[in-house]
N, C-alpha and C positions, 0 to 999 in steps of 0.2 A: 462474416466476421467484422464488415466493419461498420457494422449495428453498435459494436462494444467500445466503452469507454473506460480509460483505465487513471488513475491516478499512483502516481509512485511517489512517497516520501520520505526520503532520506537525506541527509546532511551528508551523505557520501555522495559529491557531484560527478565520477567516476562510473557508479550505481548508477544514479538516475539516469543520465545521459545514456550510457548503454546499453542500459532496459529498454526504455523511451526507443530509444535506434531499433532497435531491435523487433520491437514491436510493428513499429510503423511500416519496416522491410515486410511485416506479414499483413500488413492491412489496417493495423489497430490505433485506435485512434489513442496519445497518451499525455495526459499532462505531469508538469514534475513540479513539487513543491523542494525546498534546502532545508525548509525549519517546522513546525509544528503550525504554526501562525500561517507561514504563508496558504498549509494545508486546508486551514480551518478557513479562508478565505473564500478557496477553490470549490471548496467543499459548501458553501453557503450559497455559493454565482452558479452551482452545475450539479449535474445529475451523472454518475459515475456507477458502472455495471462493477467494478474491482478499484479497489484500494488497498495498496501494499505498503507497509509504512516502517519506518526500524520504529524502536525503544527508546532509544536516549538519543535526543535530537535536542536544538537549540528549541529555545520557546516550548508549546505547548508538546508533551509528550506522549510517547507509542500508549501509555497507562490513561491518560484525559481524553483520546484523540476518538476513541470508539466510541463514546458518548457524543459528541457530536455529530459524526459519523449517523449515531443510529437517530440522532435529531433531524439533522437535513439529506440524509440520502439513507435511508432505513432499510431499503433494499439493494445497498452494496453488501458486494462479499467481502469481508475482512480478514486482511493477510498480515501476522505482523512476520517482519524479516529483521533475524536480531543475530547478533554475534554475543548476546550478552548472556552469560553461564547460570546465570538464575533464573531468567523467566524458563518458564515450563509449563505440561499442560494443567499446572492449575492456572495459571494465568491467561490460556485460551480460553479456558470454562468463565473465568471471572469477570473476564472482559468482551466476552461472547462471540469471539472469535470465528472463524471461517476455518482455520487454517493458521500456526504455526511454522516458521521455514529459516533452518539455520542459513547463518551466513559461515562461508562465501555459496551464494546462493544462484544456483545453475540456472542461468539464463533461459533455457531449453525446457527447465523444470517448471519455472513461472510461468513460461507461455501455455506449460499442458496445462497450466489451471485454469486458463484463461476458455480455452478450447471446450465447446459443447463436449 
């Protein structure tokens, strides 16, 4: 497992940090972006097995950010993780999604995605 790299995006610094802990407790390797921008950085400098990201983030957002995504890391899997009552699976089909995941989203449930 710790072949695996994971990037997490959220403006929830709560989220991040306890995923990120979490992960690491199991071997995983994880960066954490707070804003859309900062992701699209991360995302440009590395190469990332999993990218989990919310919807409405400061700067570049969960709807821009999988265009990039399939620009500089084409073979991440893409996870959005939203509390937001509109997106739905047409918006994983649209944005070519991996995986949709409501929030408040089970720590436990994100790592089995990660897991061969």
């Amino acid at each position: 497992m710790l072949d695996k790299k994971v990037l997490i995006v959220d403006d929830e610094k709560d989220f991040c940090f306890s995923f990120r802990d979490f992960l690491k407790n199991k071997g995983i390797r994880a960066d954490v972006a707070l804003d859309g921008d900062q992701a699209r950085n991360l995302i440009e400098l590395n190469t990332y097995d999993f990218i989990f990201f919310d919807f409405n983030m400061p700067g570049i957002t969960g709807i821009e950010l999988p265009k990039i995504i399939k620009k500089h890391n084409a073979n991440a899997k893409k996870f959005l993780v939203t509390g937001y009552d509109l997106v739905d699976e047409k918006f994983e089909k649209l944005l070519e999604l991996d995986g949709l995941i409501r929030k408040p989203a089970n720590l436990e449930q994100l790592y089995n995605i990660i897991q061969p």
